[in-house]
N, CA, C, O and CB atoms as a CASP TS submission, in Angstrom:
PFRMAT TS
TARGET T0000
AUTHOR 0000-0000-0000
METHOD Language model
MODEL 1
PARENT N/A
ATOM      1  N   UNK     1     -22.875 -44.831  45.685  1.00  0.00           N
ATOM      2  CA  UNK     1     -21.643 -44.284  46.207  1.00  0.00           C
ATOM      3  C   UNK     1     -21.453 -42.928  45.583  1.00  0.00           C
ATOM      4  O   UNK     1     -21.335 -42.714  44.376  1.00  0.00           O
ATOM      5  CB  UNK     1     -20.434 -45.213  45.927  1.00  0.00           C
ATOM      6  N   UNK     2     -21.439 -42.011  46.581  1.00  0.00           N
ATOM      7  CA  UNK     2     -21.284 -40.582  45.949  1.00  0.00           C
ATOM      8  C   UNK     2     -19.504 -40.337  46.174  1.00  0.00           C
ATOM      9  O   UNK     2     -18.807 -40.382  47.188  1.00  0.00           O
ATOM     10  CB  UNK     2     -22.436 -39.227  46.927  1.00  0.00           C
ATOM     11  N   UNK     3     -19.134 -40.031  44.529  1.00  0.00           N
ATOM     12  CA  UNK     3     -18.268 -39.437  44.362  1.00  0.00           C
ATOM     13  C   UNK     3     -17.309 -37.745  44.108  1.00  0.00           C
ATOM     14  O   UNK     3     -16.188 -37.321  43.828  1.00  0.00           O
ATOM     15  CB  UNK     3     -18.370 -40.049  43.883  1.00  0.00           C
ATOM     16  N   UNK     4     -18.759 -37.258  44.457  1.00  0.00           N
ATOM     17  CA  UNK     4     -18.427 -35.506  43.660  1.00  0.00           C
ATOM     18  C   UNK     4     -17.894 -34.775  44.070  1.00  0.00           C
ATOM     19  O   UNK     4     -17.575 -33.797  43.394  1.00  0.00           O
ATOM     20  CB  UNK     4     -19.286 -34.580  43.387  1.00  0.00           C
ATOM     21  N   UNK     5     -17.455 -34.928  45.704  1.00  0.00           N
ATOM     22  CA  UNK     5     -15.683 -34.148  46.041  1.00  0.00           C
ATOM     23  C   UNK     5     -14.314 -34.778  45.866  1.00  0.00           C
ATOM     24  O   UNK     5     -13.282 -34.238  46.265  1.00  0.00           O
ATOM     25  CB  UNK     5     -15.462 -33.813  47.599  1.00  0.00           C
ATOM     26  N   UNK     6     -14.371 -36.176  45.128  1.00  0.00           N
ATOM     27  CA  UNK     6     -13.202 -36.679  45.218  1.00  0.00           C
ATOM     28  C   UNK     6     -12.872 -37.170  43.772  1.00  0.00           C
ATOM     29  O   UNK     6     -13.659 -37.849  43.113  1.00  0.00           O
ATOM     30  CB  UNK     6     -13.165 -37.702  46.289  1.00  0.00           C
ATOM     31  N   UNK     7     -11.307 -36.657  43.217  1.00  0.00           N
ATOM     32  CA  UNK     7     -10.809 -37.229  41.626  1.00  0.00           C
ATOM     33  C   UNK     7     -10.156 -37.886  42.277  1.00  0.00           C
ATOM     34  O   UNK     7     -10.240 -37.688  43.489  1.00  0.00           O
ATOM     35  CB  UNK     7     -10.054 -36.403  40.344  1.00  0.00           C
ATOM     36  N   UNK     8      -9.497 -38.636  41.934  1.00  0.00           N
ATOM     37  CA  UNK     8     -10.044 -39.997  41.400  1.00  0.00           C
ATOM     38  C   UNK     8     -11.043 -40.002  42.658  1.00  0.00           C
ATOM     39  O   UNK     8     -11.089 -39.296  43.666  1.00  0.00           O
ATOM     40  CB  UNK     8      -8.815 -41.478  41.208  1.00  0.00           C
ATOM     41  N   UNK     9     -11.906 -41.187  42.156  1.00  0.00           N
ATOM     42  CA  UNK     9     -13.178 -41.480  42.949  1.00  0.00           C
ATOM     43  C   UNK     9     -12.542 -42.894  43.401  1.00  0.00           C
ATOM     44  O   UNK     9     -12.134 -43.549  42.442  1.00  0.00           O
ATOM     45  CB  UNK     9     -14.820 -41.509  41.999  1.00  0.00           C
ATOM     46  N   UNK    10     -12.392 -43.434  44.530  1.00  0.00           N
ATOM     47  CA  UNK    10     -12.124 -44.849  45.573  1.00  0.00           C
ATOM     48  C   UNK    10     -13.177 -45.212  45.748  1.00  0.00           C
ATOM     49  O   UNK    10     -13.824 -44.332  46.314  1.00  0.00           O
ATOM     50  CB  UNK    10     -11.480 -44.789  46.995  1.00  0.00           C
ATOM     51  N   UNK    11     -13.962 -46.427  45.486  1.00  0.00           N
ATOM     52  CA  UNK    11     -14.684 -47.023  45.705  1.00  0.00           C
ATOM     53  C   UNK    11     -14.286 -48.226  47.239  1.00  0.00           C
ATOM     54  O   UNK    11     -13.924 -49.401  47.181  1.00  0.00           O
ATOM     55  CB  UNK    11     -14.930 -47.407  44.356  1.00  0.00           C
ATOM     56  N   UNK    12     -14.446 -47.668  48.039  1.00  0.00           N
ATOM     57  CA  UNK    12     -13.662 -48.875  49.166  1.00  0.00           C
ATOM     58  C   UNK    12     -15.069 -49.651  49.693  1.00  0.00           C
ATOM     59  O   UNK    12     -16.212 -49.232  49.510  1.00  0.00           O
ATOM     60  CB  UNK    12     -12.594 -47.977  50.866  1.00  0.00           C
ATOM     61  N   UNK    13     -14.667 -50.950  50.429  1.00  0.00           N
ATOM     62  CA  UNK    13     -15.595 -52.304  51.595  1.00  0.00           C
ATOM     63  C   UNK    13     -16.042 -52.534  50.673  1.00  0.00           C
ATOM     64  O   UNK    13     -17.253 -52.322  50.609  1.00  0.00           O
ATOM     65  CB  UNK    13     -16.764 -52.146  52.984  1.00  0.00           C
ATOM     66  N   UNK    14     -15.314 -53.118  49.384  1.00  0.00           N
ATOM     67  CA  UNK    14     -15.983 -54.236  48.431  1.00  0.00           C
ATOM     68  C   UNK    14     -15.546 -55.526  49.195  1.00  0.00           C
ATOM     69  O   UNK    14     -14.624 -55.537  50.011  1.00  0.00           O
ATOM     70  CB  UNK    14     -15.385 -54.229  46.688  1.00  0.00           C
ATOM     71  N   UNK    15     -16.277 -56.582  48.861  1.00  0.00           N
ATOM     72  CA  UNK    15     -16.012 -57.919  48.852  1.00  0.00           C
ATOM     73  C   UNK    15     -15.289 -58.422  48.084  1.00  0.00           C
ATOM     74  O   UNK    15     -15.037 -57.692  47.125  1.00  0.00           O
ATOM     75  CB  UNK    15     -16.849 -58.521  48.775  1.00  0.00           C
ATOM     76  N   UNK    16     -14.832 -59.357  48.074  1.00  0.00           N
ATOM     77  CA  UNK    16     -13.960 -60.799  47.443  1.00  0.00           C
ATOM     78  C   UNK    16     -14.219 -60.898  46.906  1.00  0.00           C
ATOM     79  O   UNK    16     -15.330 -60.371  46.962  1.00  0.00           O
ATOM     80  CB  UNK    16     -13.740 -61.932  47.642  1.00  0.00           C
ATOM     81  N   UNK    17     -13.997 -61.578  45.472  1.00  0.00           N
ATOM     82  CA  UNK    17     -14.699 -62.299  44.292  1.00  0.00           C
ATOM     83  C   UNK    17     -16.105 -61.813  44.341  1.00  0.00           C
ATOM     84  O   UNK    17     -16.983 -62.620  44.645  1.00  0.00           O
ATOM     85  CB  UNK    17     -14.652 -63.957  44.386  1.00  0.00           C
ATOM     86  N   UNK    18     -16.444 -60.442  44.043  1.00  0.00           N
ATOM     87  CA  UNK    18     -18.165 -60.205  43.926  1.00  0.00           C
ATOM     88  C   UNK    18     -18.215 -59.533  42.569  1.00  0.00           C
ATOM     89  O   UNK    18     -17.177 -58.871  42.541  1.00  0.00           O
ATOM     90  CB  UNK    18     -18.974 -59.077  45.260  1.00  0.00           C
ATOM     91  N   UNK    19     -18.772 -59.371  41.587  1.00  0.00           N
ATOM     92  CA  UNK    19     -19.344 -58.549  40.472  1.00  0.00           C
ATOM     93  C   UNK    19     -20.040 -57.121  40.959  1.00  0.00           C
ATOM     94  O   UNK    19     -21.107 -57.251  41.559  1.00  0.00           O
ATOM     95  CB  UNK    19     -20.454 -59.469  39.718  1.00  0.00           C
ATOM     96  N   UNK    20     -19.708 -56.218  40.827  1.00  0.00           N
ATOM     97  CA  UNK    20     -20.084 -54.723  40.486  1.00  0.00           C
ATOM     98  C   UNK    20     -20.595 -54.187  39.641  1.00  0.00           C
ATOM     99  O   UNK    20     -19.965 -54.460  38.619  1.00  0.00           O
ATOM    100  CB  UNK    20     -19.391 -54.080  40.421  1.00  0.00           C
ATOM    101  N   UNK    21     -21.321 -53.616  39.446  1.00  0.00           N
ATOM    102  CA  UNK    21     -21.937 -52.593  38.109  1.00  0.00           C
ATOM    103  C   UNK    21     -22.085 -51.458  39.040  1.00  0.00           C
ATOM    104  O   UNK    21     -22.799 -51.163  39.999  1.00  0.00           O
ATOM    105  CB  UNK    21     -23.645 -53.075  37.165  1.00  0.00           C
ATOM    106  N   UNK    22     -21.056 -50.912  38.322  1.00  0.00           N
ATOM    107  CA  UNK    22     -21.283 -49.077  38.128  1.00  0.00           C
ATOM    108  C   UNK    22     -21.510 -48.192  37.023  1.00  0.00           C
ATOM    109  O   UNK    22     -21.445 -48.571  35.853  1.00  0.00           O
ATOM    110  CB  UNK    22     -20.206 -48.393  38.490  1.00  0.00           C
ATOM    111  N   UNK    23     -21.711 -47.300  37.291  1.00  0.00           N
ATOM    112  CA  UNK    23     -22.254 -46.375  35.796  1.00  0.00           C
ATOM    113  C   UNK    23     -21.389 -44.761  36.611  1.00  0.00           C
ATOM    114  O   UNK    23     -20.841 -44.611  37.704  1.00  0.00           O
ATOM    115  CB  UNK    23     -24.875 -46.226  35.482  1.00  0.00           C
ATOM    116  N   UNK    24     -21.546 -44.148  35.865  1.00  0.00           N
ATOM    117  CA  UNK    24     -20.792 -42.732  36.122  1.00  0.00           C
ATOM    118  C   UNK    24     -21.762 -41.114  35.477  1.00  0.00           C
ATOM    119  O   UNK    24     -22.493 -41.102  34.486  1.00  0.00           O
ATOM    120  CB  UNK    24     -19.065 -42.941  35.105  1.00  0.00           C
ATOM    121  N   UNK    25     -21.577 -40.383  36.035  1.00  0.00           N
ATOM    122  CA  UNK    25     -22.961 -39.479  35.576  1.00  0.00           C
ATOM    123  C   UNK    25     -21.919 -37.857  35.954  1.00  0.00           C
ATOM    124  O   UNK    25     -21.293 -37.797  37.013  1.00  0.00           O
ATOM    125  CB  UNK    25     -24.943 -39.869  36.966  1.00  0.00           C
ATOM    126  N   UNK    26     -21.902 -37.194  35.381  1.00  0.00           N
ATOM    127  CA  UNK    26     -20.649 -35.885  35.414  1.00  0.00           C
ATOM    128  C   UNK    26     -21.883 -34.616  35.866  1.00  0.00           C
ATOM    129  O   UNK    26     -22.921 -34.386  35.244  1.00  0.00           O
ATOM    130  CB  UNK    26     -19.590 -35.475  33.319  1.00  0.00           C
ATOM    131  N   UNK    27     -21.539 -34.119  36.757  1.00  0.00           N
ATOM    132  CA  UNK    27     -22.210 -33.077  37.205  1.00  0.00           C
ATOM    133  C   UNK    27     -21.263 -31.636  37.278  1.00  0.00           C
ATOM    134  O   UNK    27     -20.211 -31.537  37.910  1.00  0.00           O
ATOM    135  CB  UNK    27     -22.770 -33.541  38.559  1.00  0.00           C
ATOM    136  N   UNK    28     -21.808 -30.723  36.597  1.00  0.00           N
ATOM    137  CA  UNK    28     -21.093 -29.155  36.897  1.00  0.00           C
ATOM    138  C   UNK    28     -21.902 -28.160  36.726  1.00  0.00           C
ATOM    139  O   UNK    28     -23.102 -28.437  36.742  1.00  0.00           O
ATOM    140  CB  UNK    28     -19.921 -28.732  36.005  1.00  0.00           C
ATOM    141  N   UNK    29     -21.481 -26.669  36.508  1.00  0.00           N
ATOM    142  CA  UNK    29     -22.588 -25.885  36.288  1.00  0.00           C
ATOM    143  C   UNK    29     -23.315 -25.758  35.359  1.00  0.00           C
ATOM    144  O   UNK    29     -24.196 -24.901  35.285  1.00  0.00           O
ATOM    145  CB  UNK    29     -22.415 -25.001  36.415  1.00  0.00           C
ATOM    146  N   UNK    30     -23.014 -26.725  34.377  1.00  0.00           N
ATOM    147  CA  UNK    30     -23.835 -26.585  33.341  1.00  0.00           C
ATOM    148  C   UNK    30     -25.033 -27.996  33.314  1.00  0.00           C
ATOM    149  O   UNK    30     -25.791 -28.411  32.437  1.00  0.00           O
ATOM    150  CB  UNK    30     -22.800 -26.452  31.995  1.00  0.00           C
ATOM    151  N   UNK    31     -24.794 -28.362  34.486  1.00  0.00           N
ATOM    152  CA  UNK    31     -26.406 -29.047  34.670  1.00  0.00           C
ATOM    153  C   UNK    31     -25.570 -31.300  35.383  1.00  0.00           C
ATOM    154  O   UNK    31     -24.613 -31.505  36.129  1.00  0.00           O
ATOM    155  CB  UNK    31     -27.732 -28.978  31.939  1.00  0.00           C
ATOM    156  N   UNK    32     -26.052 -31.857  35.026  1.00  0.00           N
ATOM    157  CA  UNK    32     -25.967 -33.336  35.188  1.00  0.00           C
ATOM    158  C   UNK    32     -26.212 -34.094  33.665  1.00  0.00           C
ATOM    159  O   UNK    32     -27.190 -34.131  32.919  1.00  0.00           O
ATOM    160  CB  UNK    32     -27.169 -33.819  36.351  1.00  0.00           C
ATOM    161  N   UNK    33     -25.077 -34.577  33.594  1.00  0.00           N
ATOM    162  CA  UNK    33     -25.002 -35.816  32.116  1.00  0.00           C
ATOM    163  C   UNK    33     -25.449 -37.024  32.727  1.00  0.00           C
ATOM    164  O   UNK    33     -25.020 -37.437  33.804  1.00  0.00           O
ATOM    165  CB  UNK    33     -23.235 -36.224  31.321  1.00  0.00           C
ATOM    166  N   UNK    34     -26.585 -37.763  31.810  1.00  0.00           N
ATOM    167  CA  UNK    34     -26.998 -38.342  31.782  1.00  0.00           C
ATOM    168  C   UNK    34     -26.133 -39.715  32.305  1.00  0.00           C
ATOM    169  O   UNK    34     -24.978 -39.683  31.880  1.00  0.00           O
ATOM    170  CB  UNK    34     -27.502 -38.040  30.861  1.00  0.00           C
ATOM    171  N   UNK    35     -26.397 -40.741  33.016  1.00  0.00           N
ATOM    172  CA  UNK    35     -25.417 -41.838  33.198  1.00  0.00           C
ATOM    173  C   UNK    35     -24.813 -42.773  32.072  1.00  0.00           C
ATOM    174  O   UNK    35     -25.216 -43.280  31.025  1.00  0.00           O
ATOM    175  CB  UNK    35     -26.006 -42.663  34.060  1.00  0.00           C
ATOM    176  N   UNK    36     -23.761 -42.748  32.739  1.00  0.00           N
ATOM    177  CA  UNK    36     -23.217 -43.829  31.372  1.00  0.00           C
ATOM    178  C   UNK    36     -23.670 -45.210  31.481  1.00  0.00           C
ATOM    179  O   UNK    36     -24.441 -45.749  32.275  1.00  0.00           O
ATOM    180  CB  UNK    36     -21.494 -44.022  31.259  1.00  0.00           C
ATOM    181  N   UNK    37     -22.848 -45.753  30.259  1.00  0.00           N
ATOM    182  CA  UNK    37     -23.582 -47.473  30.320  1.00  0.00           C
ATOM    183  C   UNK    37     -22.960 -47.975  30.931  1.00  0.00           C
ATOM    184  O   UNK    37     -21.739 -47.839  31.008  1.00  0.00           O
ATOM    185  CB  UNK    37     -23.742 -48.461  29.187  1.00  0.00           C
ATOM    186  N   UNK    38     -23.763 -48.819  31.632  1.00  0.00           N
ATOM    187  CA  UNK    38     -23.389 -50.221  32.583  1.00  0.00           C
ATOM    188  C   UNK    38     -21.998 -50.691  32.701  1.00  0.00           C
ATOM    189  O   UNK    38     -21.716 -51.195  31.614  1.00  0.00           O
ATOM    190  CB  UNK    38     -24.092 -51.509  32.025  1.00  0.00           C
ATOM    191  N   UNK    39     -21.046 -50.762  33.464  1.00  0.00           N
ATOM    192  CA  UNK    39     -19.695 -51.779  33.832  1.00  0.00           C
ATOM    193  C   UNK    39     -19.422 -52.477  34.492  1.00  0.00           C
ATOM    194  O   UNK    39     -18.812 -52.088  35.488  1.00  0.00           O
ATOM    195  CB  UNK    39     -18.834 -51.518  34.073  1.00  0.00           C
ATOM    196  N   UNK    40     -19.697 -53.872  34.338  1.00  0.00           N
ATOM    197  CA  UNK    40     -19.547 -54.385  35.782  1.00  0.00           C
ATOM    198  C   UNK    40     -17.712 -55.115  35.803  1.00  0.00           C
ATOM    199  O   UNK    40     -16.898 -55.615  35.026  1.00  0.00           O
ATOM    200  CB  UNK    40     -21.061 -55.824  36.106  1.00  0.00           C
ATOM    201  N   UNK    41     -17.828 -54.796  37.015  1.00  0.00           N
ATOM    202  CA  UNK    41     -15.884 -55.748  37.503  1.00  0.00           C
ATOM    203  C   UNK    41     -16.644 -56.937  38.636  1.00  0.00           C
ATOM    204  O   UNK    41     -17.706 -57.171  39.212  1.00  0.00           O
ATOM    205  CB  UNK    41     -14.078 -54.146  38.937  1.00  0.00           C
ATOM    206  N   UNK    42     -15.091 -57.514  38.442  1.00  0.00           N
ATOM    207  CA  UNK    42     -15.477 -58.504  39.491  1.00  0.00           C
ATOM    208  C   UNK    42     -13.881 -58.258  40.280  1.00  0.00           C
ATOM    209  O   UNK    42     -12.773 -58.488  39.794  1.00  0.00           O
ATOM    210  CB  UNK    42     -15.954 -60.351  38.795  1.00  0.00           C
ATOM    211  N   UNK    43     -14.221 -57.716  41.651  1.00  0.00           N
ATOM    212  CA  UNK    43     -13.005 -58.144  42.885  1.00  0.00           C
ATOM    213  C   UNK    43     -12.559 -59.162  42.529  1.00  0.00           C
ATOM    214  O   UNK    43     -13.246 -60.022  41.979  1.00  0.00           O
ATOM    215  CB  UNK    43     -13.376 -58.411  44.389  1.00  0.00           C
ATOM    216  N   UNK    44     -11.061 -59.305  42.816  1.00  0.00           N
ATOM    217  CA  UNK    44     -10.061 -60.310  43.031  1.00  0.00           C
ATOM    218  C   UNK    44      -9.710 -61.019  44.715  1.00  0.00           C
ATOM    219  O   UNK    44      -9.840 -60.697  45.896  1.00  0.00           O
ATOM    220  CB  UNK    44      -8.786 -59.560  42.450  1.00  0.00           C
ATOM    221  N   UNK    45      -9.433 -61.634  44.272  1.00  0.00           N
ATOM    222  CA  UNK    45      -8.886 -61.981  45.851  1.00  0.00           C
ATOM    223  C   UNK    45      -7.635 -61.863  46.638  1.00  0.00           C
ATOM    224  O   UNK    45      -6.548 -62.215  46.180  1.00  0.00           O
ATOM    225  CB  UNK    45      -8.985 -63.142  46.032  1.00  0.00           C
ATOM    226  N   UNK    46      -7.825 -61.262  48.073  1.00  0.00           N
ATOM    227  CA  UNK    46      -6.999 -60.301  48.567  1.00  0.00           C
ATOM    228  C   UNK    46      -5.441 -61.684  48.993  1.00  0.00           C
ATOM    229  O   UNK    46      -5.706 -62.372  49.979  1.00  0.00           O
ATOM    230  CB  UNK    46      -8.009 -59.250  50.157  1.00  0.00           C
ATOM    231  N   UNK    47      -4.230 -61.959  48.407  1.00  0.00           N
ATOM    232  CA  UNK    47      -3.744 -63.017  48.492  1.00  0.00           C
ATOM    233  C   UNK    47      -2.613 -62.610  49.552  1.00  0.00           C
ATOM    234  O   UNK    47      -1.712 -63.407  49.814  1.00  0.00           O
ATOM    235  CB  UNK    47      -3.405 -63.594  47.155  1.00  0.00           C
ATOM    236  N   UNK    48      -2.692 -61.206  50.222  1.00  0.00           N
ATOM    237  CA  UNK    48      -1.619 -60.454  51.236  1.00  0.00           C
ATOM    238  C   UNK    48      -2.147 -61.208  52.554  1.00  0.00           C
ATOM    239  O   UNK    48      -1.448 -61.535  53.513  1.00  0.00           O
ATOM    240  CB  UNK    48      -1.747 -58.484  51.339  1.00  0.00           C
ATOM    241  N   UNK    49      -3.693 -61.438  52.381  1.00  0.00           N
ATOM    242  CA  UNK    49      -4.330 -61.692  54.183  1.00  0.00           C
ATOM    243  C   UNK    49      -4.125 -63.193  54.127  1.00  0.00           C
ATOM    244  O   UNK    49      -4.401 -63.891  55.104  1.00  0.00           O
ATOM    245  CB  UNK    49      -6.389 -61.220  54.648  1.00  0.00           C
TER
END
């Protein structure tokens, strides 16, 4: 999921109760930082639908 025109970054069309791992990596003119460590979440369940 590319985030690099948007602050905050939205991650949207996750699933229900699923586990995620994302990592985050900062890009500007002074080049690309290396990715960060591992995070995973887990979705909740949507209790509005």
């Amino acid at each position: 999921f590319d985030c690099q025109a948007f602050n905050p970054c939205n991650v949207t069309g996750l699933l229900q109760q699923t586990f995620y791992t994302f990592r985050v990596r900062a890009y500007n003119e002074g080049g690309e930082s290396p990715g960060s460590h591992n995070v995973t979440a887990r979705t909740r369940v949507d209790l509005s639908k």
